[in-house]
Each structure stands twice: as C-alpha cells, then as structure tokens.
C-alpha positions as protocol buffer text, in pm:
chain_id: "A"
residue {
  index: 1
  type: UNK
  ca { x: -11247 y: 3804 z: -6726 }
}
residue {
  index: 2
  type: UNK
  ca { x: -11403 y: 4020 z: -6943 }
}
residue {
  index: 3
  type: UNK
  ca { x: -11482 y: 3919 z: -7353 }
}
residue {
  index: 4
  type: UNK
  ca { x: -11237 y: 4045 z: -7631 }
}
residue {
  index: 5
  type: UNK
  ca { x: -11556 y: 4300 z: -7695 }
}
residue {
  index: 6
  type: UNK
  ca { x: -11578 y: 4445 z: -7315 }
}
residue {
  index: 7
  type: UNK
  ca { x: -11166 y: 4482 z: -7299 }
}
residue {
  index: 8
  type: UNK
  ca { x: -11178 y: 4671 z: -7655 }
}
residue {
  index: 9
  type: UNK
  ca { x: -11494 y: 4894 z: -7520 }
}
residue {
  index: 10
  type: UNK
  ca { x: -11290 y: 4972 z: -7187 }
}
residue {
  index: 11
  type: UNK
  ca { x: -10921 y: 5048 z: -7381 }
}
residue {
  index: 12
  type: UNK
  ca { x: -11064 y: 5305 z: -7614 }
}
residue {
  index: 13
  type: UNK
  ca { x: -11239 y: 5445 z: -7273 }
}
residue {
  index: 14
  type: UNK
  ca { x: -10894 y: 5445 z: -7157 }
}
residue {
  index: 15
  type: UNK
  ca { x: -10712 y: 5553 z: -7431 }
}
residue {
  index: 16
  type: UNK
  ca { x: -10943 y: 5873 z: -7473 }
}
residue {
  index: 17
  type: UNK
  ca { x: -10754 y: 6109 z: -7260 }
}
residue {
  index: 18
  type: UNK
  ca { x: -10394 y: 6037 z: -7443 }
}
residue {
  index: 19
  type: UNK
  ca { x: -10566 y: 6014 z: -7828 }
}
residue {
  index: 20
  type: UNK
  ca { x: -10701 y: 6369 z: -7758 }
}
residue {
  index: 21
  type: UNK
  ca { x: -10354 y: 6475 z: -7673 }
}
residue {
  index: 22
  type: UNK
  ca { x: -10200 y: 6250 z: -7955 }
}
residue {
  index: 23
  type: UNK
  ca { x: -10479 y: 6469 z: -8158 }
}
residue {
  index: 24
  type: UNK
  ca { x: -10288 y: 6810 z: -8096 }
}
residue {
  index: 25
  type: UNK
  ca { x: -9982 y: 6739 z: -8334 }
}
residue {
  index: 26
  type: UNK
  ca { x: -10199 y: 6548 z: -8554 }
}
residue {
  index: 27
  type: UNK
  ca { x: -10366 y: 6890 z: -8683 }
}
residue {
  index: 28
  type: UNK
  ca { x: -10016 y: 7002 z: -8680 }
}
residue {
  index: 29
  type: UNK
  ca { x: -9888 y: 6743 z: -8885 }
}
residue {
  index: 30
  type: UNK
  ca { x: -10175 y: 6740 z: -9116 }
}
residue {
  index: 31
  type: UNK
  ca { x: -10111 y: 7115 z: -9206 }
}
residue {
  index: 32
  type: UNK
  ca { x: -9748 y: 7041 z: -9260 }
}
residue {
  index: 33
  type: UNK
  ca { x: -9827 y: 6795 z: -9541 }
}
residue {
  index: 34
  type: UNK
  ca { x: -9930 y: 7119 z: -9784 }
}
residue {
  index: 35
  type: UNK
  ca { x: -9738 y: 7111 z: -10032 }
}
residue {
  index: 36
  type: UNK
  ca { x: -9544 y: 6799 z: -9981 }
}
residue {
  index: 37
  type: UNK
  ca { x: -9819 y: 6567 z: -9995 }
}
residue {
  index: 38
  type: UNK
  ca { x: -10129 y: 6535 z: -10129 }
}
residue {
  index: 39
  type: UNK
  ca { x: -10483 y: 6484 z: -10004 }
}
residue {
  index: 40
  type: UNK
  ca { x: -10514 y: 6125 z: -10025 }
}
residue {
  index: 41
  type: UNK
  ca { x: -10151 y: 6064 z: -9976 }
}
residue {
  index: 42
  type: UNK
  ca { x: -10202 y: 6230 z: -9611 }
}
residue {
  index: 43
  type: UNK
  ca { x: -10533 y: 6025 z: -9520 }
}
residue {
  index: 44
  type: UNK
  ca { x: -10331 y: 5700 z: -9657 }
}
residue {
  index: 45
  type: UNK
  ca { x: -9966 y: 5818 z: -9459 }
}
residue {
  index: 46
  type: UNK
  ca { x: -10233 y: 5790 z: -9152 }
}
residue {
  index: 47
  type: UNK
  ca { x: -10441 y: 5465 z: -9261 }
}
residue {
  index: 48
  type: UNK
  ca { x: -10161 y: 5278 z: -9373 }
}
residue {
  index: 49
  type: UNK
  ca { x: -9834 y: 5322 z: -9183 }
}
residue {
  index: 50
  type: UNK
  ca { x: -10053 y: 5473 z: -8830 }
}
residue {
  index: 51
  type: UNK
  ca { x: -9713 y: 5580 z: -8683 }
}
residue {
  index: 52
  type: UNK
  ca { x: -9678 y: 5998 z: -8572 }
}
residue {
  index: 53
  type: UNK
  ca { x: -9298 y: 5956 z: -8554 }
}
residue {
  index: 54
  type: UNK
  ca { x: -9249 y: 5798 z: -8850 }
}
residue {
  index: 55
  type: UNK
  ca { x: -9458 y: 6026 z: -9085 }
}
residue {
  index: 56
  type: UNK
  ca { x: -9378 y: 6283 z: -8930 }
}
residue {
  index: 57
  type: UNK
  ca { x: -8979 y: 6201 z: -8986 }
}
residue {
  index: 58
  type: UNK
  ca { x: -9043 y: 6075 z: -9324 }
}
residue {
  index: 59
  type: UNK
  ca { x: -9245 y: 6418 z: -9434 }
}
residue {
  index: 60
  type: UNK
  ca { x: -8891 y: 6603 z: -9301 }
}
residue {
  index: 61
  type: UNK
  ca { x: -8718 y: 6357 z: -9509 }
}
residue {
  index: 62
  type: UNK
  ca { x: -8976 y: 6423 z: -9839 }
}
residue {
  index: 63
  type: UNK
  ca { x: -8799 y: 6589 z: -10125 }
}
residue {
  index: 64
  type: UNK
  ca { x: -8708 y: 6549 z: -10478 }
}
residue {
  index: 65
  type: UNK
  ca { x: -8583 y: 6288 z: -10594 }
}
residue {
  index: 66
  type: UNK
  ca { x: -8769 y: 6084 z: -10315 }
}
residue {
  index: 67
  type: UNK
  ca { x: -8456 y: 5872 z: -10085 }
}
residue {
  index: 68
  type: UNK
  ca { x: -8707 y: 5594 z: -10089 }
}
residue {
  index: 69
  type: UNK
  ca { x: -8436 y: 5354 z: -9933 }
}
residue {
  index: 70
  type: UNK
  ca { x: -8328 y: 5625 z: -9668 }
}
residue {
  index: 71
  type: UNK
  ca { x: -8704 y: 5669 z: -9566 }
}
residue {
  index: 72
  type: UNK
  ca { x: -8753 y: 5304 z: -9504 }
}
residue {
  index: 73
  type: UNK
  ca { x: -8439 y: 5216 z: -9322 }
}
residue {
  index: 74
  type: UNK
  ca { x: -8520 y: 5509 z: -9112 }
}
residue {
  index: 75
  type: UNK
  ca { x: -8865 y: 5414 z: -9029 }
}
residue {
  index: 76
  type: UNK
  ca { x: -8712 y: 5068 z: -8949 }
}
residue {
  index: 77
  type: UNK
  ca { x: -8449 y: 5216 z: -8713 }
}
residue {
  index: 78
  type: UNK
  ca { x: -8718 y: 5423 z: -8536 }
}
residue {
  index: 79
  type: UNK
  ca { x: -8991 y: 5144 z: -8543 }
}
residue {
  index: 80
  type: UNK
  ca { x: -8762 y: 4873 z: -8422 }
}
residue {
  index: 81
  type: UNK
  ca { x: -8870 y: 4899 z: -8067 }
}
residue {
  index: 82
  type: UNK
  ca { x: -9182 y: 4727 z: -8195 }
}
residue {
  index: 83
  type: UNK
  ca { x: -8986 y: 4436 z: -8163 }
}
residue {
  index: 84
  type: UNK
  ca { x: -8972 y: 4424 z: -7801 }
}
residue {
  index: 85
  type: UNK
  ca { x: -9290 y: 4532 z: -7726 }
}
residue {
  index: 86
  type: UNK
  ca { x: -9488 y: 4267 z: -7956 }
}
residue {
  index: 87
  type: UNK
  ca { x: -9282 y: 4027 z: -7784 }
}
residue {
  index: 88
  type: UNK
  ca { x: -9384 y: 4126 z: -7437 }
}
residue {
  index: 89
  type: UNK
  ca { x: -9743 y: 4076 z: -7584 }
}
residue {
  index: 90
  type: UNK
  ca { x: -9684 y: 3723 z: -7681 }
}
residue {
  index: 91
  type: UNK
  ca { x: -9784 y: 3541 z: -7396 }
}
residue {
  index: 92
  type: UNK
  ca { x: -10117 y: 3717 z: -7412 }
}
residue {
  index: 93
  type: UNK
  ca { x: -10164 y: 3674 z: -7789 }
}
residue {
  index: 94
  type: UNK
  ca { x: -10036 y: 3318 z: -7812 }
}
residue {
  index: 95
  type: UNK
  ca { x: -10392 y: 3221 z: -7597 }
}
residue {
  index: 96
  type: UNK
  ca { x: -10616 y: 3463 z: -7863 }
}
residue {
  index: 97
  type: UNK
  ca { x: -10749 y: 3354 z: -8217 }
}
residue {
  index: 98
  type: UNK
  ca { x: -10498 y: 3485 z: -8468 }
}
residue {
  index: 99
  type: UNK
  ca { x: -10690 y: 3723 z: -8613 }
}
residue {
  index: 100
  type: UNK
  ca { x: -10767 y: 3916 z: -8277 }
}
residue {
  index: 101
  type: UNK
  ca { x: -10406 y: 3904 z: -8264 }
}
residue {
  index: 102
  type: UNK
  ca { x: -10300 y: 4072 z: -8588 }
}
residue {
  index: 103
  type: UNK
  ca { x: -10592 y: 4319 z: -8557 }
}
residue {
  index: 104
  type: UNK
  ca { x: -10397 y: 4413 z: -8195 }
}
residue {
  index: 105
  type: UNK
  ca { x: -10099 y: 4431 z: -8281 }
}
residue {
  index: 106
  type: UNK
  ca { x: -10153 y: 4663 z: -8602 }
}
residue {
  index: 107
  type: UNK
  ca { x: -10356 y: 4914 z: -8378 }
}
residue {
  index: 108
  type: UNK
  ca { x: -10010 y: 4856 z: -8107 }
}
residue {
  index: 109
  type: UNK
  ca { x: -9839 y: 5207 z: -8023 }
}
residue {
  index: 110
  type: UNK
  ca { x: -9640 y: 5327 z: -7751 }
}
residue {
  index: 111
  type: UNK
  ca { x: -9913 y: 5485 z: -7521 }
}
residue {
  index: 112
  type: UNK
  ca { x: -10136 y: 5187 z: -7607 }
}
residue {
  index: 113
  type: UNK
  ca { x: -9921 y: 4912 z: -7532 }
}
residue {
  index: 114
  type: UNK
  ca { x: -9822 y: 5104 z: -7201 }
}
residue {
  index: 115
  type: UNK
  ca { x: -10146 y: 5114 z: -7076 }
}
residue {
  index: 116
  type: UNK
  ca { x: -10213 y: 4757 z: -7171 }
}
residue {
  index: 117
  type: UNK
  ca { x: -9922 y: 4582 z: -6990 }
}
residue {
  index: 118
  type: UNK
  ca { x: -10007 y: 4761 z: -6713 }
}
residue {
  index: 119
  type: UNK
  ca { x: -10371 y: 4649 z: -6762 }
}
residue {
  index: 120
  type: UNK
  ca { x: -10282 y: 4313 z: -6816 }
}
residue {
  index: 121
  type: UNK
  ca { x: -10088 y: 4316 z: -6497 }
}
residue {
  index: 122
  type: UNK
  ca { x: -10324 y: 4394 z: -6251 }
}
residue {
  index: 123
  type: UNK
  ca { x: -10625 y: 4199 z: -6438 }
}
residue {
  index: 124
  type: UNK
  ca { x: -10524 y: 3976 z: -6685 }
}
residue {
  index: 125
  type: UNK
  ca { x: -10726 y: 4164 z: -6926 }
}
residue {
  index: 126
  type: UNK
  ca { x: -10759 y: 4020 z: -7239 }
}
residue {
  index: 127
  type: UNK
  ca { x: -10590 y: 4181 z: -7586 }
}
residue {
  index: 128
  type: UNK
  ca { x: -10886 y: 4335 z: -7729 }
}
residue {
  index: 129
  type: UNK
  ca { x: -10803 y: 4620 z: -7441 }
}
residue {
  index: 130
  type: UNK
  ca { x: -10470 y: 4672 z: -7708 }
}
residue {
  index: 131
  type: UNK
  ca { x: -10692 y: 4697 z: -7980 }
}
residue {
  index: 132
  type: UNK
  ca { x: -10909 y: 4919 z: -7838 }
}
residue {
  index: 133
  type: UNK
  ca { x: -10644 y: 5196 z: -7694 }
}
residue {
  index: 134
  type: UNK
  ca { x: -10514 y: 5179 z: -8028 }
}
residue {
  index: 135
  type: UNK
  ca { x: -10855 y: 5199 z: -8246 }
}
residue {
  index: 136
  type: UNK
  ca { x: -10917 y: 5498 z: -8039 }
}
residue {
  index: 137
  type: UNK
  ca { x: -10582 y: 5683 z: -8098 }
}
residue {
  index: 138
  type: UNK
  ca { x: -10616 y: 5569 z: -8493 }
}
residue {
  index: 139
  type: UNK
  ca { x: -10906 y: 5715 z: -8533 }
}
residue {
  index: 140
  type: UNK
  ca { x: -10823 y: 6023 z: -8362 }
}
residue {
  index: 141
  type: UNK
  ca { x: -10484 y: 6067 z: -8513 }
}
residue {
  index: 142
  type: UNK
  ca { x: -10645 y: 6060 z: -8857 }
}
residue {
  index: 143
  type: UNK
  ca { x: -10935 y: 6300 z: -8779 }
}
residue {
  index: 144
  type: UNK
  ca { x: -10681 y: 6508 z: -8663 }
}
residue {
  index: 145
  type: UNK
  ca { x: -10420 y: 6485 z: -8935 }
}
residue {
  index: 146
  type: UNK
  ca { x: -10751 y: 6558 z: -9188 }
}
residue {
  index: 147
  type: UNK
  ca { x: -10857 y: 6904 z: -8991 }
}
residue {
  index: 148
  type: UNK
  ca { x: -10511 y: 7009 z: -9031 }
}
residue {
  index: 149
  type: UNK
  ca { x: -10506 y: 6914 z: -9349 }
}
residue {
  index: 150
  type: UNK
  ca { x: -10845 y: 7165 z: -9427 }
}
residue {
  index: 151
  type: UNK
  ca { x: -10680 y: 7412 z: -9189 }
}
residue {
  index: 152
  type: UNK
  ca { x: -10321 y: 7407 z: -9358 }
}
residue {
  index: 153
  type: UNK
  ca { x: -10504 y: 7553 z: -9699 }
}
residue {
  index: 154
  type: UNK
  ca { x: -10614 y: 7868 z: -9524 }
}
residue {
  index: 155
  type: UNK
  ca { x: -10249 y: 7901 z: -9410 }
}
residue {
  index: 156
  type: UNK
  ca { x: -10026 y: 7856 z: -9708 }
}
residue {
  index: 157
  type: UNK
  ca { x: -9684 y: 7938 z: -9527 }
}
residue {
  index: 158
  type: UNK
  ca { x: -9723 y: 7779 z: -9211 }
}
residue {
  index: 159
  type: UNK
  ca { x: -9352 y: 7775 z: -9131 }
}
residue {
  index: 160
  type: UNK
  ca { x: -9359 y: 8168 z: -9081 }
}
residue {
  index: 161
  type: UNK
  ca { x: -9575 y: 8074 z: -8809 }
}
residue {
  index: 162
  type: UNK
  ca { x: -9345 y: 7888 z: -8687 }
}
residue {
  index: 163
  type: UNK
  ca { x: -9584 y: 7574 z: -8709 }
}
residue {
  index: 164
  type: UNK
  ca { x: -9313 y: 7372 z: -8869 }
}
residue {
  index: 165
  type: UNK
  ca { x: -9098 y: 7376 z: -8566 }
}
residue {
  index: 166
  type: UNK
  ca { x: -9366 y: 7144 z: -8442 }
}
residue {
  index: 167
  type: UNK
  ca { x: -9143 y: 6885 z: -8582 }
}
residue {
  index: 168
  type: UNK
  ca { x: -8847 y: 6956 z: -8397 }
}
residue {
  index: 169
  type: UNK
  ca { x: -9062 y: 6970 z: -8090 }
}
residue {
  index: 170
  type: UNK
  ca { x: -9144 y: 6666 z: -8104 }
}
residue {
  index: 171
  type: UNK
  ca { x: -8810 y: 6485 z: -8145 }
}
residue {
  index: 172
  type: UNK
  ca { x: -8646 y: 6728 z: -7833 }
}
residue {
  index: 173
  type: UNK
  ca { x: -8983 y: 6602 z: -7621 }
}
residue {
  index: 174
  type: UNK
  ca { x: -8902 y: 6239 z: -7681 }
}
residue {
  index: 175
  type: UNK
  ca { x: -8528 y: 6284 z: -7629 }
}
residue {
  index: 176
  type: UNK
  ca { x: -8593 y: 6478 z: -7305 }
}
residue {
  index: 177
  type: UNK
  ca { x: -8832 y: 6192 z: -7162 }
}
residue {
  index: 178
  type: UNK
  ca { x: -8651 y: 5936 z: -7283 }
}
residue {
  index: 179
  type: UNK
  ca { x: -8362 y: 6055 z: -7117 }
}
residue {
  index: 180
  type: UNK
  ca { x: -8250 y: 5843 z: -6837 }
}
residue {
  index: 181
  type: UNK
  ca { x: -7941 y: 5972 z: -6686 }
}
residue {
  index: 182
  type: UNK
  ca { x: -7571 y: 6021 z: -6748 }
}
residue {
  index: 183
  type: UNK
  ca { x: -7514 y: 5711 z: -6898 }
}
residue {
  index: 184
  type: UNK
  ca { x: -7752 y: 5819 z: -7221 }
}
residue {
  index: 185
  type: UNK
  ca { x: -7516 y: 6159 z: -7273 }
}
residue {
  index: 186
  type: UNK
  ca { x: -7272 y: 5943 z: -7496 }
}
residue {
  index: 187
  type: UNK
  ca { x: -7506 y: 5850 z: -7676 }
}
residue {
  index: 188
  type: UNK
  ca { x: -7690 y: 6199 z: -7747 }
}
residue {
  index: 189
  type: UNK
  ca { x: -7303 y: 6361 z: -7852 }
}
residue {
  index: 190
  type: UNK
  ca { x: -7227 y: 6077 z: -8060 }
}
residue {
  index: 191
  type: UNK
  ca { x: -7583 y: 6083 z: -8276 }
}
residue {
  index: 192
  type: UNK
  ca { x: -7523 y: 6478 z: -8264 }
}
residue {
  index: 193
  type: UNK
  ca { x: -7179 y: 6518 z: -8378 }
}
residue {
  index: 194
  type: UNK
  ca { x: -7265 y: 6228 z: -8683 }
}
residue {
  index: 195
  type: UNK
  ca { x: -7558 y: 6419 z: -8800 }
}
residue {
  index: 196
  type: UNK
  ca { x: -7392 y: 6755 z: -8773 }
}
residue {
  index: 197
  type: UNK
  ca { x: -7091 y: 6600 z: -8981 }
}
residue {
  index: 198
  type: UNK
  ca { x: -7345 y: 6405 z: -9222 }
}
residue {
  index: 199
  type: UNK
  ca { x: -7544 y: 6714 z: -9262 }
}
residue {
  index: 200
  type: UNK
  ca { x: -7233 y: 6961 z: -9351 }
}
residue {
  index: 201
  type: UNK
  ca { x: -7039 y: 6716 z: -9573 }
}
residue {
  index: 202
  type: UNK
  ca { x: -7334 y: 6520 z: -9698 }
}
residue {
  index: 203
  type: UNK
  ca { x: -7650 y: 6705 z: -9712 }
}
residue {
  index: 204
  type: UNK
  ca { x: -8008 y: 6606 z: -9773 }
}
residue {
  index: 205
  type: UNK
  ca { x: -8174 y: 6426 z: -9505 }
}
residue {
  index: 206
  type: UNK
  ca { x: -7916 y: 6146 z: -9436 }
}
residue {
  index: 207
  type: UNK
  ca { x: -7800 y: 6364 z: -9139 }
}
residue {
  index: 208
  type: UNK
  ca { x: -8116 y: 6180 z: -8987 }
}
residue {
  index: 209
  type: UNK
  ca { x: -8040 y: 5800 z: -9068 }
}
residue {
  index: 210
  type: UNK
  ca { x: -7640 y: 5844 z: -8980 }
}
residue {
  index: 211
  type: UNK
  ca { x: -7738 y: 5969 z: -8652 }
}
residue {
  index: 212
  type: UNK
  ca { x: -7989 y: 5736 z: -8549 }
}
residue {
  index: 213
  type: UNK
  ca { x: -7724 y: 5439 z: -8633 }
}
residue {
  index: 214
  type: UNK
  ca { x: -7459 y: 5621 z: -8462 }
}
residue {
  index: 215
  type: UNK
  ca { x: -7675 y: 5671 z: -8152 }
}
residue {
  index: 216
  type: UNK
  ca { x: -7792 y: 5330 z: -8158 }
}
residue {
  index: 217
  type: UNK
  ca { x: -7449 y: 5168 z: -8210 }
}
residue {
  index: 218
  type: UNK
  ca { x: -7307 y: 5392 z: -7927 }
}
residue {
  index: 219
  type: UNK
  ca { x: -7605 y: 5255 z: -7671 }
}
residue {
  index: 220
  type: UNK
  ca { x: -7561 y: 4947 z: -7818 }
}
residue {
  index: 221
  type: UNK
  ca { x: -7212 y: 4953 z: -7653 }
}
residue {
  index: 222
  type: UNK
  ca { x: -7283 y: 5151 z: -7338 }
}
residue {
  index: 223
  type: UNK
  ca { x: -7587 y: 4933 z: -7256 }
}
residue {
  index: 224
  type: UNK
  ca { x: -7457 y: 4602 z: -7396 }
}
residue {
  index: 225
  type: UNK
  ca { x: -7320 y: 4410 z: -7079 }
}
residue {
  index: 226
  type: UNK
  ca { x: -7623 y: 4523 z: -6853 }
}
C-alpha cells in the first residue's frame, strides 16, 4: 500500500484531467465577480469556502442589502450531500492520523471523492489520494477564478456576451445529469412551480432557497420508503 505522500502524488495525477475542466467555469466565474465582488473577496470566496456551486449560487444571490441568512441556509441545503459522502469516507479516515483526515476532507468535492471511492475500492488506497484530487482541483479552481478575474476588467459588461448565462448553465447541466428517471419529475415541477411563485410574489433571490426546500421535501417523500 502506498504512503499518504505516493496516494496524494497519484490523486492530483488523477484529478488533472477533471481540474482542467473544473478550470473552464472557473475563468467564467471569476469574470462574473466584477462588480459584485472585490479582488480579494474573489481569491478568499475560492480559498475559503472551495465550493463552484456554492459561490457561484451565492454571487447570483449577492445584492444589497446582503440576505446573509438566505446565503447560508442555501449553501447548507446545496452542501448537505457532504454529509453522506464524508461518511462513506469514515472507515478510511477512522485508520489515518487526524490531521491527514481534516486536511482530506476540506480538499473533498464531488469529482474527488468519486474518483477516490472508486480508488479505494479496487486498492485500498490510502486518503491522501482524496487530498490530492482535491489539492489539484483547489488549486486549479483558484488560478482559474483569478484569470477571469484579470480577464473580466477588459470586459466590463460581460452579460451582453452572454457570459453570465454561464450560471444558468451550470445549474441545467447538474439537473440534466443528475436526472435519474421519472420518478425525479415530481420533484423538478414542485422546486419549479415554488420558485416561480416565490420569485413573482416574493422577489429577490429567495425564489432559490424556497425551491431547493420544496424540491428536497418533495424527494424526501418520493424517495423516503426506498
């Protein structure tokens, strides 16, 4: 079995391939921050919170006065999967020094952890290989995120470009692939019909948290006796 060292050097090999795609909407998203956030509050969004669905939600969501409280409960709601997967992780970080542990599970995202349970099934591998898929996507995603930033100043309207539809884009490519048959399509009209309601007779951006609930609730239901 290979050291904590070797299994981080082979997950960032690994990980390459999907951090240069994770890359691509990085730039995007760090030209979208112009004008809602600034410099250093784009290279922190990516140092600190290191999740592209979440900042990129919470930048949609960024207007004053800031809905502090609506940010965070949505970032919970969309984060809580995390949950589940640091669970499946357990058994592999209960025989690790705590530290290597923590330092995992910070750098732990969806394409990371994928290709680490898969990893750890055929190998045993040990949970630097977590680390290292997600060190390699980090530091990728915040490169990125910083070009886009420099680009975004030579394009000071970037929505007539259309580059601002990058953020729907994203949320219609994870609804499509997460999509996993007719059973989900009560689910996607109830989250669609609350927002649509929410954002009519409501307005801001709680359109986003009231569907999210709604959607969950509704699976919750659908899903519950499996």
């Amino acid at each position: 079995m290979n050291t904590n060292y070797q299994a981080f050097k082979l997950g960032m090999k690994d990980g390459l391939p999907i951090a240069l795609g994770v890359a691509a909407y990085g730039v995007v998203y760090g030209m979208l921050t112009q004008g809602v956030l600034t410099g250093w509050e784009t290279i922190m969004s990516c140092m600190v919170v290191f999740a592209g669905v979440s900042q990129i939600m919470a930048l949609e969501m960024w207007h004053q006065p800031l809905p502090v409280f609506a940010i965070i409960l949505s970032t919970f709601i969309v984060n809580i999967r995390h949950i589940l997967m640091g669970a499946s992780i357990y058994p592999y970080a209960e025989k690790e020094k705590k530290w290597v542990s923590y330092v995992s599970l910070f750098f732990m995202v969806d394409e990371g952890w994928a290709l680490t349970m898969g990893k750890m099934h055929r190998t045993a591998e040990r949970i630097g290989y977590l680390a290292g898929t997600g060190f390699i996507l980090y530091f990728l995603w915040l490169a990125s995120a910083l070009i886009g930033r420099q680009a975004g100043a030579f394009i000071p309207s970037p929505e007539k470009l259309g580059i601002d539809f990058a953020l729907s884009a994203v949320f219609i490519t994870m609804a499509v692939s997460g999509f996993r048959g007719r059973r989900d399509i009560p689910v996607i009209v109830v989250a669609v019909i609350v927002s649509c309601l929410f954002e009519h007779y409501v307005g801001g951006k709680w359109y986003i948290l009231a569907g999210g609930i709604a959607g969950g609730l509704t699976a919750w239901i659908t899903y519950g006796q499996d």
